[in-house]
N, CA and C atoms of all chains as a GROMACS GRO file, in nm:
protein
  564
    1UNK      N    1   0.083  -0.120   0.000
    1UNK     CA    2   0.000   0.000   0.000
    1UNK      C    3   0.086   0.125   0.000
    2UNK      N    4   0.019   0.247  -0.081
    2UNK     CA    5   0.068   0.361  -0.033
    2UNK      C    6   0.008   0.491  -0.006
    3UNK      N    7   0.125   0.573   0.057
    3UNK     CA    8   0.069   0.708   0.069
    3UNK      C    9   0.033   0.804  -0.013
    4UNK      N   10  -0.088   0.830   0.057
    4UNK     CA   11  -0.089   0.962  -0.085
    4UNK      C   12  -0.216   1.105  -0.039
    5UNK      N   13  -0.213   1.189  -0.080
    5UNK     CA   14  -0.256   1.299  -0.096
    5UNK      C   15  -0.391   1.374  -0.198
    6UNK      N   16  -0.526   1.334  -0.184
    6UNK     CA   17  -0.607   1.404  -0.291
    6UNK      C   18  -0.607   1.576  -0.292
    7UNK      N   19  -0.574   1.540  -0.409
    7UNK     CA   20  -0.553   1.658  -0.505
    7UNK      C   21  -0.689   1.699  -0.616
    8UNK      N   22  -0.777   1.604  -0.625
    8UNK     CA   23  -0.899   1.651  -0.686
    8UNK      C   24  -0.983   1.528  -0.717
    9UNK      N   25  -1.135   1.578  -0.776
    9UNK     CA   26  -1.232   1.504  -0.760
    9UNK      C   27  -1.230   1.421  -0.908
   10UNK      N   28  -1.274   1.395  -0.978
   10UNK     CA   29  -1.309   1.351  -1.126
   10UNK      C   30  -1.457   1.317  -1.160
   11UNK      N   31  -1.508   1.422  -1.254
   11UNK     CA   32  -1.704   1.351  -1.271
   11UNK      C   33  -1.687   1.260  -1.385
   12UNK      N   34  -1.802   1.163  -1.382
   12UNK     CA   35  -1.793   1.085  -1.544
   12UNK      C   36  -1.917   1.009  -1.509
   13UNK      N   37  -1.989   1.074  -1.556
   13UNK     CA   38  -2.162   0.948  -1.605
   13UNK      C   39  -2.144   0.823  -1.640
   14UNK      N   40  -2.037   0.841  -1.775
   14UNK     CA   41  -2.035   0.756  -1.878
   14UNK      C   42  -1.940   0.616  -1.768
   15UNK      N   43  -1.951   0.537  -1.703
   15UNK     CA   44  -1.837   0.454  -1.667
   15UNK      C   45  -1.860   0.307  -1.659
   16UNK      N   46  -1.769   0.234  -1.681
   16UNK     CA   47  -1.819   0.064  -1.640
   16UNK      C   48  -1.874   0.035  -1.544
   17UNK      N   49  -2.049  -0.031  -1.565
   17UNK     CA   50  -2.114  -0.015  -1.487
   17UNK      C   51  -2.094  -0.100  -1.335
   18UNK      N   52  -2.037  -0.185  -1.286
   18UNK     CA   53  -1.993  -0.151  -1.162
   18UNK      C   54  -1.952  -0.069  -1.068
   19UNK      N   55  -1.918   0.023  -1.145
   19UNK     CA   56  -1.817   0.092  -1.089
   19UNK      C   57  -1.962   0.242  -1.058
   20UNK      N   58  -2.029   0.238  -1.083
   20UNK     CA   59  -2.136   0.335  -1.081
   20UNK      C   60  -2.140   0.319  -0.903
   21UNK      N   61  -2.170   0.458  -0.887
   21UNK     CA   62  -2.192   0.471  -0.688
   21UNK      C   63  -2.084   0.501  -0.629
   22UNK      N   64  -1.898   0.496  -0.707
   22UNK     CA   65  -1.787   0.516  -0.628
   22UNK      C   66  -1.768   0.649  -0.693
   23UNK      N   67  -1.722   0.699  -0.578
   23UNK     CA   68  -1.626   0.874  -0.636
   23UNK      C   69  -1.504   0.820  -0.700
   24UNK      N   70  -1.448   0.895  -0.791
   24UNK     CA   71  -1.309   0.872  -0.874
   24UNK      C   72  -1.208   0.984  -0.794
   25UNK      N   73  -1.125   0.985  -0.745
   25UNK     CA   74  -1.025   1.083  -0.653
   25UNK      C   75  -0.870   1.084  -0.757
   26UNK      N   76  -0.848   1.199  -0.758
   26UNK     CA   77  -0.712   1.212  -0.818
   26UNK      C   78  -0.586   1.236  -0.682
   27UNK      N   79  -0.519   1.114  -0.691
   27UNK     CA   80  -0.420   1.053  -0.590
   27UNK      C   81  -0.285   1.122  -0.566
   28UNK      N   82  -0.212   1.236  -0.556
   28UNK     CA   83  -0.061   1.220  -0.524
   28UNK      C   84   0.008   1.121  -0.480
   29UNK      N   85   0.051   1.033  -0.481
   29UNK     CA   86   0.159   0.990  -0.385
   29UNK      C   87   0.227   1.036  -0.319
   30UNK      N   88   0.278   1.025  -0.236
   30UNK     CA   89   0.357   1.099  -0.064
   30UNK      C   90   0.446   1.020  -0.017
   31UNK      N   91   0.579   1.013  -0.019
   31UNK     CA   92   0.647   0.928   0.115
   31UNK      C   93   0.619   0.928   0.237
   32UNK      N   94   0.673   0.913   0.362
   32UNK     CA   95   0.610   0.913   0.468
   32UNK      C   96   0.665   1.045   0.521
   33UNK      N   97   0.754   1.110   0.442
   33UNK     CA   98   0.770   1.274   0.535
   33UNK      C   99   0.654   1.349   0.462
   34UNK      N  100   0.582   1.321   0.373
   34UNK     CA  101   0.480   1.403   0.306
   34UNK      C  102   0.538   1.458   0.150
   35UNK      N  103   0.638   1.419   0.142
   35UNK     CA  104   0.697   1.467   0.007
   35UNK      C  105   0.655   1.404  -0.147
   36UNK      N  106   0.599   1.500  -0.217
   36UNK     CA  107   0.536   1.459  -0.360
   36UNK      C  108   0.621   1.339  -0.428
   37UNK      N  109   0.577   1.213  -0.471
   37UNK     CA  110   0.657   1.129  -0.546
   37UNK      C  111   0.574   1.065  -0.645
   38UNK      N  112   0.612   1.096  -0.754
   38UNK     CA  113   0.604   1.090  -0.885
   38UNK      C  114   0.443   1.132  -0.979
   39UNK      N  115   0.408   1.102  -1.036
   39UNK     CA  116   0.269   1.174  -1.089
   39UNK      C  117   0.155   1.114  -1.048
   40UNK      N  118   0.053   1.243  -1.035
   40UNK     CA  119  -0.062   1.196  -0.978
   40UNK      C  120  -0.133   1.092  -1.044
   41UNK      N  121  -0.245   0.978  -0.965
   41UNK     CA  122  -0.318   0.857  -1.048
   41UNK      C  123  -0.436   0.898  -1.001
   42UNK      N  124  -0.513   0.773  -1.021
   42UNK     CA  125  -0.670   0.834  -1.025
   42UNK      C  126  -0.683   0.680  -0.965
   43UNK      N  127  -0.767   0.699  -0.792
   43UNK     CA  128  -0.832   0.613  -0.789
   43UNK      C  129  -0.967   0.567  -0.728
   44UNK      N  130  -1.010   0.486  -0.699
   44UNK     CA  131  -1.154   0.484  -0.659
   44UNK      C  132  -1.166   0.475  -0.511
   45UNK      N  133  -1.270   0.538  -0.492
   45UNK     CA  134  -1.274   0.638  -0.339
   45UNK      C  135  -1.377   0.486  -0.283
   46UNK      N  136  -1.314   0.413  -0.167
   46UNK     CA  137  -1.378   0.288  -0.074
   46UNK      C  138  -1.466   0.381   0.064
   47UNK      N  139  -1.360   0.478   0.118
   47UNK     CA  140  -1.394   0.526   0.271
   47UNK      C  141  -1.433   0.610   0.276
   48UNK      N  142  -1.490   0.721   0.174
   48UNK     CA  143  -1.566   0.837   0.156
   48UNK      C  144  -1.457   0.991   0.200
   49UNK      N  145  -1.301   0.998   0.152
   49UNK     CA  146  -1.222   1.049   0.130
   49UNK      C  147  -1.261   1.175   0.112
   50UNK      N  148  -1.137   1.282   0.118
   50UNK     CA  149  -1.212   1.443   0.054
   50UNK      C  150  -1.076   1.519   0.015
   51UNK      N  151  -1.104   1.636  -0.044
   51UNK     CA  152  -0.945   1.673  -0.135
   51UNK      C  153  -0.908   1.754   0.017
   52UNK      N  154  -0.751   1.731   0.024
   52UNK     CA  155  -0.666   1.739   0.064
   52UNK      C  156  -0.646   1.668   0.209
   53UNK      N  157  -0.710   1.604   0.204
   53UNK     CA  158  -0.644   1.463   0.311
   53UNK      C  159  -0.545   1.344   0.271
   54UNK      N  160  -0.490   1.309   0.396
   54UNK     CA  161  -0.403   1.233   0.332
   54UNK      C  162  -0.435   1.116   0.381
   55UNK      N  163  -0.395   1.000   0.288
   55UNK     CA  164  -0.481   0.848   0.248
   55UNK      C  165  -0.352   0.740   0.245
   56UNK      N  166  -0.436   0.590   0.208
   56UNK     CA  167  -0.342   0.495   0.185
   56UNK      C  168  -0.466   0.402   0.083
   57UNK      N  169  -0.366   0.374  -0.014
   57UNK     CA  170  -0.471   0.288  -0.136
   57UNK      C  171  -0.378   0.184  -0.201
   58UNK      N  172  -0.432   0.104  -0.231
   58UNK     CA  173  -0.392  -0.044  -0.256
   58UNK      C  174  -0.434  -0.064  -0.394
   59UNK      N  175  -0.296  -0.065  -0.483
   59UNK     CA  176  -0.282  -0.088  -0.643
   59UNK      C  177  -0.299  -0.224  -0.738
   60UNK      N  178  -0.320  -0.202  -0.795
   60UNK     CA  179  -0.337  -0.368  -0.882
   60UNK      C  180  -0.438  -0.433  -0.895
   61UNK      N  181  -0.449  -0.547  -0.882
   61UNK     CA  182  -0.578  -0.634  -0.926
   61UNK      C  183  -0.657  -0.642  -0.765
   62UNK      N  184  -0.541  -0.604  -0.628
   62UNK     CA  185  -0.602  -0.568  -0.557
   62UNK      C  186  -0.710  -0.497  -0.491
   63UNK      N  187  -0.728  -0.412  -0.572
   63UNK     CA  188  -0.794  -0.288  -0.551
   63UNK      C  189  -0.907  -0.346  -0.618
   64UNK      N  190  -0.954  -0.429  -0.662
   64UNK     CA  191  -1.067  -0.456  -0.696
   64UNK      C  192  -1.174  -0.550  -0.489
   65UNK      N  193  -1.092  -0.564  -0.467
   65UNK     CA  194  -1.132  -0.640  -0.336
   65UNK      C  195  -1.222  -0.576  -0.223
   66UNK      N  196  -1.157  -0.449  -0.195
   66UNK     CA  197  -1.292  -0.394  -0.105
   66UNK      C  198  -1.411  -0.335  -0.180
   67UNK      N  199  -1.462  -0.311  -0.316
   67UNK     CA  200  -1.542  -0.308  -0.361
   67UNK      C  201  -1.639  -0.425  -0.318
   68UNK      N  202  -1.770  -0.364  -0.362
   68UNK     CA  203  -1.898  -0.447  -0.311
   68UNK      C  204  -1.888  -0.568  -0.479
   69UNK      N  205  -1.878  -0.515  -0.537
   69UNK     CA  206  -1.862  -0.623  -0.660
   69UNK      C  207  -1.772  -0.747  -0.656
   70UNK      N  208  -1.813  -0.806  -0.743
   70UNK     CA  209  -1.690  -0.939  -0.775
   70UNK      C  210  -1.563  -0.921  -0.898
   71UNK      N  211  -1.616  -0.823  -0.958
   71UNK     CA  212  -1.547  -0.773  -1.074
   71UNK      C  213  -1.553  -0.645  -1.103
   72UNK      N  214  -1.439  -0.598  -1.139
   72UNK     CA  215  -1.402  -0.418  -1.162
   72UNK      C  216  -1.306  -0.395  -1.247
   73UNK      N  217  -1.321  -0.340  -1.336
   73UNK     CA  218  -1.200  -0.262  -1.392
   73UNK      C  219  -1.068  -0.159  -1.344
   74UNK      N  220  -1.027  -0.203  -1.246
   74UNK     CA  221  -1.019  -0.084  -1.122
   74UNK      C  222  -0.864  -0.126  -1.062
   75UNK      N  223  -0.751  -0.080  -1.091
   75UNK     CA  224  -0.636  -0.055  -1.062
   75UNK      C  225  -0.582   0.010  -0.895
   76UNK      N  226  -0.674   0.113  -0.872
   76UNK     CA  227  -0.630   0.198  -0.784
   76UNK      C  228  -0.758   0.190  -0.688
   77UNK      N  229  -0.774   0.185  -0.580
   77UNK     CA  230  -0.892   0.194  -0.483
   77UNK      C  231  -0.813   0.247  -0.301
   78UNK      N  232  -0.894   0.358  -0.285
   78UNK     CA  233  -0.882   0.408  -0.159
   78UNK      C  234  -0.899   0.353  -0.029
   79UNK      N  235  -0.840   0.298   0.021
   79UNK     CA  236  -0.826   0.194   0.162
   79UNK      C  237  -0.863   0.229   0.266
   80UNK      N  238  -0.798   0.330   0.314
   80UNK     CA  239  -0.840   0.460   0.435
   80UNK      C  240  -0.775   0.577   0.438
   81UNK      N  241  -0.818   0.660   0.568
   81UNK     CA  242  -0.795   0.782   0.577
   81UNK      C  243  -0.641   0.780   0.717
   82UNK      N  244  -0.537   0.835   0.662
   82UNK     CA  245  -0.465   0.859   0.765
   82UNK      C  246  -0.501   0.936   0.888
   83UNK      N  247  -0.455   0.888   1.028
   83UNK     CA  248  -0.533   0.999   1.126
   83UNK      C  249  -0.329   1.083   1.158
   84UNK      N  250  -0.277   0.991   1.154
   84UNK     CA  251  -0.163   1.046   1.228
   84UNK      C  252  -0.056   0.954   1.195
   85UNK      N  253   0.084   0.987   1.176
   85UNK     CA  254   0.185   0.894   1.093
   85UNK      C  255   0.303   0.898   1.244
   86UNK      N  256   0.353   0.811   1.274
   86UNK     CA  257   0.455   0.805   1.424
   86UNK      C  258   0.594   0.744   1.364
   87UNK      N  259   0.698   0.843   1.288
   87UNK     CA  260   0.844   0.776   1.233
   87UNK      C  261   0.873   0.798   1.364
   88UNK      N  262   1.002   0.643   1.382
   88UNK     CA  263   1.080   0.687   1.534
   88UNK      C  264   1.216   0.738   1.472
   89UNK      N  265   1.279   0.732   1.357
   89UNK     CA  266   1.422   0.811   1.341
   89UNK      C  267   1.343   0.941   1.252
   90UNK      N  268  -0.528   0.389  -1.163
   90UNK     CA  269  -0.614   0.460  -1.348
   90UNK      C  270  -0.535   0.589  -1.398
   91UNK      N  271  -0.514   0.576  -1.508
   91UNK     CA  272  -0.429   0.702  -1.549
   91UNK      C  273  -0.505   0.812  -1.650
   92UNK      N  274  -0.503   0.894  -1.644
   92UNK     CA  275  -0.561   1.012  -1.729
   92UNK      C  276  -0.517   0.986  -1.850
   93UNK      N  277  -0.622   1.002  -1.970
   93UNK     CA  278  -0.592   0.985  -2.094
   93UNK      C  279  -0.678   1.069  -2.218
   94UNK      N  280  -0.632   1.073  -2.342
   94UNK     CA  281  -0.738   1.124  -2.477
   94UNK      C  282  -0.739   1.020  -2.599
   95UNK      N  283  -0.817   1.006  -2.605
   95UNK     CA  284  -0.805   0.922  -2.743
   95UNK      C  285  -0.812   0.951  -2.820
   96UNK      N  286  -0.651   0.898  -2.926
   96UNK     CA  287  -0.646   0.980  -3.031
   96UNK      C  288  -0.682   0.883  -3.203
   97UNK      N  289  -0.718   0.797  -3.120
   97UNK     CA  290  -0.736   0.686  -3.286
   97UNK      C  291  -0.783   0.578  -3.249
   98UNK      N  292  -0.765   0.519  -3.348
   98UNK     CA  293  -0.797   0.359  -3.313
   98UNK      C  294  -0.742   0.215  -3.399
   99UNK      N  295  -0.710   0.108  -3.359
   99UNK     CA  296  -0.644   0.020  -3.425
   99UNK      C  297  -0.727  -0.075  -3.480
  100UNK      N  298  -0.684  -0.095  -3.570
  100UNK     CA  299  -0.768  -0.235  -3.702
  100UNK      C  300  -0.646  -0.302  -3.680
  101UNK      N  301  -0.680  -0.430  -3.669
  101UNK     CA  302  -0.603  -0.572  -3.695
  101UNK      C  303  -0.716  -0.711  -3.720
  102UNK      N  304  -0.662  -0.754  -3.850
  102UNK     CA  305  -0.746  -0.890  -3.874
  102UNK      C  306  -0.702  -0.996  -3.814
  103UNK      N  307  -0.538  -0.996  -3.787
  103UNK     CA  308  -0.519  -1.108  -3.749
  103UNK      C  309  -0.413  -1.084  -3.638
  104UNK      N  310  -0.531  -1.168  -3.497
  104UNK     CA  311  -0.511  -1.127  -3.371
  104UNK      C  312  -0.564  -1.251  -3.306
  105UNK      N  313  -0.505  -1.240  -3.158
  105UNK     CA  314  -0.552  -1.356  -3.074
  105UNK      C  315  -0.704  -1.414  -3.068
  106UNK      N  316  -0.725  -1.513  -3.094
  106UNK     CA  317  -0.886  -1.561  -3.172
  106UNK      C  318  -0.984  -1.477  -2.974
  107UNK      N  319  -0.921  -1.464  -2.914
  107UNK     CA  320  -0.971  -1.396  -2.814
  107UNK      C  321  -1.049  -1.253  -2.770
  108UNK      N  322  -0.967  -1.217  -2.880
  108UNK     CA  323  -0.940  -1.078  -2.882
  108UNK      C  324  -1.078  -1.026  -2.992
  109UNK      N  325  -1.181  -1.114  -3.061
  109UNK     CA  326  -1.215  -1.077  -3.212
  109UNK      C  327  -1.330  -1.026  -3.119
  110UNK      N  328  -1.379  -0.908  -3.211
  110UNK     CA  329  -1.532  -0.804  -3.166
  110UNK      C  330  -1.452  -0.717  -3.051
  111UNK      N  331  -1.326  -0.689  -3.042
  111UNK     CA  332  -1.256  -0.636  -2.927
  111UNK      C  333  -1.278  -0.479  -2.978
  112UNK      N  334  -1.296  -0.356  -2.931
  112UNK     CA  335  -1.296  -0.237  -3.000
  112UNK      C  336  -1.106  -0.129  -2.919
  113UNK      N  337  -1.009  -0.151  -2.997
  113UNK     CA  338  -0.898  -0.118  -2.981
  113UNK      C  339  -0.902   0.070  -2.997
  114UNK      N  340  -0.866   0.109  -2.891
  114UNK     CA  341  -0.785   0.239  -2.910
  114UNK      C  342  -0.690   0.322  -2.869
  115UNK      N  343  -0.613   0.394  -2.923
  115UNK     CA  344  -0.487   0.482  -2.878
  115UNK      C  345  -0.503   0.586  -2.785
  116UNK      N  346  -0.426   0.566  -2.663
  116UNK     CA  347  -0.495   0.649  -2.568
  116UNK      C  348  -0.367   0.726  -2.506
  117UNK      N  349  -0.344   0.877  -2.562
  117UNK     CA  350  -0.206   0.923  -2.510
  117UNK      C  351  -0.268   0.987  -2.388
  118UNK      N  352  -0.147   0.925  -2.294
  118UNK     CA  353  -0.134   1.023  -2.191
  118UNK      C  354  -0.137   1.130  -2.143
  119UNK      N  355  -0.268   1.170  -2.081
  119UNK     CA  356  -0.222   1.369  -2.027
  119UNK      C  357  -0.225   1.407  -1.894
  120UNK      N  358  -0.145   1.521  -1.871
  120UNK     CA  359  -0.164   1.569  -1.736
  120UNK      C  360  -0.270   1.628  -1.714
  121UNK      N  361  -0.276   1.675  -1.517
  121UNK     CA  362  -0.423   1.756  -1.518
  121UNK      C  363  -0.456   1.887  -1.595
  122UNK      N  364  -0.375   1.873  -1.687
  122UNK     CA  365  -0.441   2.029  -1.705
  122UNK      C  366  -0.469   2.007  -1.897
  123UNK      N  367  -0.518   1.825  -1.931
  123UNK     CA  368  -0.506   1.804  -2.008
  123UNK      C  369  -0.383   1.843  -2.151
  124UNK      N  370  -0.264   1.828  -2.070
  124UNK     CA  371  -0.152   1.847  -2.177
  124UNK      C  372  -0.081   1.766  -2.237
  125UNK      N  373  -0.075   1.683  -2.350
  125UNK     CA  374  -0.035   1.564  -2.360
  125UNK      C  375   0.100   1.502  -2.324
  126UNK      N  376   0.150   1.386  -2.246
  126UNK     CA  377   0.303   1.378  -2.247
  126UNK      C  378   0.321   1.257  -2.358
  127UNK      N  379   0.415   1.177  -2.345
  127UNK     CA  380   0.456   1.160  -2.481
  127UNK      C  381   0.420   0.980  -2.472
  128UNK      N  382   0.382   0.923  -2.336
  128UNK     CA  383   0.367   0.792  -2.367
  128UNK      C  384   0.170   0.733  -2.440
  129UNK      N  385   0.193   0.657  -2.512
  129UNK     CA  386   0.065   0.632  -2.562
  129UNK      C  387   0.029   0.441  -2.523
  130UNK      N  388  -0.098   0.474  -2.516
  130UNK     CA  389  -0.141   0.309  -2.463
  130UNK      C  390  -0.250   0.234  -2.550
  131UNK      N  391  -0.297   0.121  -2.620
  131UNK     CA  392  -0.349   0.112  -2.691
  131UNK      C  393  -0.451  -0.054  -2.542
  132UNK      N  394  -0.512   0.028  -2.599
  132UNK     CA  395  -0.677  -0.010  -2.512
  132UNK      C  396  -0.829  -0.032  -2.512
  133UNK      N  397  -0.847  -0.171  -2.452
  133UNK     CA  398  -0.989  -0.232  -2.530
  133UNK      C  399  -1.089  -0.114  -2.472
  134UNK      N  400  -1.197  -0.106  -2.523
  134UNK     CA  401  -1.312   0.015  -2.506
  134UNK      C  402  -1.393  -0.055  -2.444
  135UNK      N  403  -1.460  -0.042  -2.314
  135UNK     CA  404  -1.575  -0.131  -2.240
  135UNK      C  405  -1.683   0.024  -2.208
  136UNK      N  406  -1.667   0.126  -2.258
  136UNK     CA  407  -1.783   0.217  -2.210
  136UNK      C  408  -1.826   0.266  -2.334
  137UNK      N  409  -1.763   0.295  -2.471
  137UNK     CA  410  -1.827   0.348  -2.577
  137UNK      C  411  -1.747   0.450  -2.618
  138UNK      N  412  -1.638   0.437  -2.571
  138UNK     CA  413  -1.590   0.598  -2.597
  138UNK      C  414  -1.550   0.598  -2.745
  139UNK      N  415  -1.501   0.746  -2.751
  139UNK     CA  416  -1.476   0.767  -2.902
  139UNK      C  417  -1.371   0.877  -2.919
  140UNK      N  418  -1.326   0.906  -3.021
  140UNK     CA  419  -1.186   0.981  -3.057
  140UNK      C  420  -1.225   1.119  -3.035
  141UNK      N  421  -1.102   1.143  -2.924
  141UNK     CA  422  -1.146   1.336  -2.879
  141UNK      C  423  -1.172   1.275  -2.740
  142UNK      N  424  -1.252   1.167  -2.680
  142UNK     CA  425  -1.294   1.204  -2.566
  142UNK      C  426  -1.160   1.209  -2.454
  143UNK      N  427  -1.171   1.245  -2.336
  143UNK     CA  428  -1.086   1.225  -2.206
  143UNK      C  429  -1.140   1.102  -2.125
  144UNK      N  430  -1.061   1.033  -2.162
  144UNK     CA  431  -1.094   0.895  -2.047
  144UNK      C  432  -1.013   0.847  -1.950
  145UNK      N  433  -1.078   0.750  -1.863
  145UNK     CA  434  -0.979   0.678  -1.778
  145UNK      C  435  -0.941   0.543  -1.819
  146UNK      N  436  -0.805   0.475  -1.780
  146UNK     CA  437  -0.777   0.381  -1.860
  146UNK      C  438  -0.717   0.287  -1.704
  147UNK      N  439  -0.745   0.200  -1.683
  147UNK     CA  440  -0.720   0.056  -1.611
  147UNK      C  441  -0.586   0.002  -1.662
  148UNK      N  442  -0.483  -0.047  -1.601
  148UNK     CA  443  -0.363  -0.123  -1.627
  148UNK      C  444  -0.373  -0.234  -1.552
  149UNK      N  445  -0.332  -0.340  -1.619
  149UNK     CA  446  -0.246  -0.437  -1.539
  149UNK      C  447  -0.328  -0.538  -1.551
  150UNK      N  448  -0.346  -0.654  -1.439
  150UNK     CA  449  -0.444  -0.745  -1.465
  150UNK      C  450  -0.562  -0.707  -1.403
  151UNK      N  451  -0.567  -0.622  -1.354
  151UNK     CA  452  -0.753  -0.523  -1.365
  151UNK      C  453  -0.790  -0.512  -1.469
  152UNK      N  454  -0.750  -0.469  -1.589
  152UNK     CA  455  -0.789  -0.499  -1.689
  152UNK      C  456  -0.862  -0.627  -1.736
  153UNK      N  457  -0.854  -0.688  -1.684
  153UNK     CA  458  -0.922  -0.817  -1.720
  153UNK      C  459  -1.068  -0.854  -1.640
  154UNK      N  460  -1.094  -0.722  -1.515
  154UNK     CA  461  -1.205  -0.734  -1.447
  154UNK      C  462  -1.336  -0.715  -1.545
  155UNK      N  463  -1.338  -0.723  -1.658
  155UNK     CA  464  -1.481  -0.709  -1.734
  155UNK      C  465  -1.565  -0.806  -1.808
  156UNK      N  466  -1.650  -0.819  -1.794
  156UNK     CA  467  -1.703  -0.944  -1.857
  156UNK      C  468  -1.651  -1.001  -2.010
  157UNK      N  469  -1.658  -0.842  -2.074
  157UNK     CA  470  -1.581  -0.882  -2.187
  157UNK      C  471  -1.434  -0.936  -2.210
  158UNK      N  472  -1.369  -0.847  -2.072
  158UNK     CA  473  -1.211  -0.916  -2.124
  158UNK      C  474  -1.162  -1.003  -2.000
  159UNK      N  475  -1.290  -1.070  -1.971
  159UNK     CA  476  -1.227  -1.183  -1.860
  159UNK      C  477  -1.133  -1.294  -1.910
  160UNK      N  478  -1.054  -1.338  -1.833
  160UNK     CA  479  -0.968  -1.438  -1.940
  160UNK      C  480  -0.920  -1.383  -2.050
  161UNK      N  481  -0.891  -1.287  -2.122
  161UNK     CA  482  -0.846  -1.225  -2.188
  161UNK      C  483  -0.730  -1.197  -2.214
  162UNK      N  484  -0.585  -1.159  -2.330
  162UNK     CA  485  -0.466  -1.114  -2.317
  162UNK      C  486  -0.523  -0.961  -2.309
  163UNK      N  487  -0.567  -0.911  -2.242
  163UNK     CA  488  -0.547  -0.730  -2.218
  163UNK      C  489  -0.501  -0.700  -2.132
  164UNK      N  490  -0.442  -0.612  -2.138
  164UNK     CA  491  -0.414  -0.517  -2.012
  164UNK      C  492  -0.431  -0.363  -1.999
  165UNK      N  493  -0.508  -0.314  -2.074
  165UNK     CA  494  -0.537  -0.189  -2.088
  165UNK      C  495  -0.694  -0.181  -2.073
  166UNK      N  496  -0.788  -0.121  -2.001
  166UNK     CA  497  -0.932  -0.120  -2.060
  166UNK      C  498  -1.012   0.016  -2.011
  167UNK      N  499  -1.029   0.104  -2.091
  167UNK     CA  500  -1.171   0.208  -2.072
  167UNK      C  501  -1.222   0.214  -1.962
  168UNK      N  502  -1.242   0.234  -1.876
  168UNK     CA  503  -1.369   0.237  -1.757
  168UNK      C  504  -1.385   0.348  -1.752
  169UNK      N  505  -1.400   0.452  -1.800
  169UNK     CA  506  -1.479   0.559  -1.771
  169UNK      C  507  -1.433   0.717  -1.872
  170UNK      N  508  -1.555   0.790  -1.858
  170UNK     CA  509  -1.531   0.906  -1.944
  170UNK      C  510  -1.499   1.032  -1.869
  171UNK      N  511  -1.452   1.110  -1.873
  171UNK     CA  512  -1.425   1.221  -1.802
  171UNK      C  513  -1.523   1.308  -1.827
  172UNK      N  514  -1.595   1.400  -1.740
  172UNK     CA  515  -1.679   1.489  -1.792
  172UNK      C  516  -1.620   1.611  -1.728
  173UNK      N  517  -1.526   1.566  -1.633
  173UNK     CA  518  -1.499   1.727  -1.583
  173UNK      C  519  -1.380   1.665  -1.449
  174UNK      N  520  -1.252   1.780  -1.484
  174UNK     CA  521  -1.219   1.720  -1.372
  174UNK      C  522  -1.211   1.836  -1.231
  175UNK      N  523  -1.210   1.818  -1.090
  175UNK     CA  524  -1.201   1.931  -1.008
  175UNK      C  525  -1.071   1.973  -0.931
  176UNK      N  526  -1.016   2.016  -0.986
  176UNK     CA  527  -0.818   2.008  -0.893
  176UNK      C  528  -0.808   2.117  -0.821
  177UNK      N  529  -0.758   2.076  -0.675
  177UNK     CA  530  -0.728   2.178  -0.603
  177UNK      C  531  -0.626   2.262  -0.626
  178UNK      N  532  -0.588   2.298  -0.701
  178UNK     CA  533  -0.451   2.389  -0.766
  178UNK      C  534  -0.372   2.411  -0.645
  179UNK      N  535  -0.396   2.453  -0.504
  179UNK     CA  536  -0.338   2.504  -0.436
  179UNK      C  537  -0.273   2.333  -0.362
  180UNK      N  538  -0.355   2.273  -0.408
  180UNK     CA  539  -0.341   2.139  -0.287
  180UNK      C  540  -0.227   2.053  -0.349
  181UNK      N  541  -0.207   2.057  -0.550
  181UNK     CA  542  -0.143   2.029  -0.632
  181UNK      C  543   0.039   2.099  -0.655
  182UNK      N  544   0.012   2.242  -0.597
  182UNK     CA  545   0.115   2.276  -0.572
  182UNK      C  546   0.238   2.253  -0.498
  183UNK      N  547   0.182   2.225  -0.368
  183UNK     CA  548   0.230   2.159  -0.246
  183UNK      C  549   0.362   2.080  -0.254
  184UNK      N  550   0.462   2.080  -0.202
  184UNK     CA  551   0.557   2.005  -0.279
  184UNK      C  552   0.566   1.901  -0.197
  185UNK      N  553   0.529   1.908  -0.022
  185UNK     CA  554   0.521   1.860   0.084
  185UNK      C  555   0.435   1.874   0.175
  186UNK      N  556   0.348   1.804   0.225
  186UNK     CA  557   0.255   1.807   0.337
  186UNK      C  558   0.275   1.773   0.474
  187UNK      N  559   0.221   1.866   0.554
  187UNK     CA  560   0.248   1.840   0.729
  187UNK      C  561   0.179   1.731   0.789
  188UNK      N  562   0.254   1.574   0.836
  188UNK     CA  563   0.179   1.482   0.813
  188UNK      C  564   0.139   1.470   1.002
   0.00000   0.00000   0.00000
């Protein structure tokens, strides 16, 4: 899983119909000091997320799993909401 | 899912007997502010889209979550059309966040 940062919403009527009922969230990625790493993705909102909080989402064929469906077209899906991050060095 | 435009589309007669009634298209990459960068992805269509639109495009073996391309060699597939996107410009700027 990783960190990351919404940066914006995405509308679209038109979508594979499973996927109808989830928000689409545009993702930053974040290391764990908060620092931007590499370009933003787009993924599907599980925990009811909002722009500029920071998150953790689970990539791949994974991300089809906490969906209510059995099948998704769906790469990227939103896991939860960070409350607070504790590095000890 | 990665941000995309479609700029064409591919004809091939002779293709994986899997693949036939498949609707193929070229989908270059853009940033948020719809600007194109230079990688392009060629990708089965499961919503209808068509050349000009802004879509979202699925990688990997998610791609294969659709009825149509279950069991399938794809790895690219359509799920959705863009109608608008909403970016926090200020939130995008950010180079680092106070975690």
């Amino acid at each position: 899983m990783q960190l990351g940062k919404i940066i914006g919403t995405i509308w679209a009527t038109r979508k594979y119909e499973a996927v109808t009922g989830y928000k689409m969230q545009f993702v930053q990625p974040i290391n764990s000091e908060g620092k931007n790493i590499g370009e933003p993705i787009i993924a599907l909102d599980t925990v009811g997320a909002g722009t500029g909080e920071i998150i953790y989402y689970v990539t791949a064929s994974e991300a089809v799993i906490p969906l209510d469906v059995d099948m998704a077209p769906v790469d990227a899906s939103i896991v939860g909401i960070v409350d607070s991050i504790n590095l000890e060095s | 899912m990665i941000l995309g435009k479609v700029i064409g589309t591919v004809w091939s007669t002779r293709k994986d007997e899997n693949l036939v009634g498949a609707k193929f298209l070229i989908v270059r990459h853009i940033d948020l502010e719809y600007k194109p960068k230079e990688a392009t992805v060629i990708a089965v269509d499961s919503v209808g889209a068509g050349v000009g639109e802004i879509v979202i495009v699925a990688q990997g073996s998610s791609a294969r979550q659709t009825t149509f391309t279950k069991n399938k060699p794809v790895d690219a597939v359509i799920m959705a059309i863009v109608d608008k996107l909403d970016i926090s410009i200020k939130e995008k700027q950010k180079e680092t966040v106070v975690l």
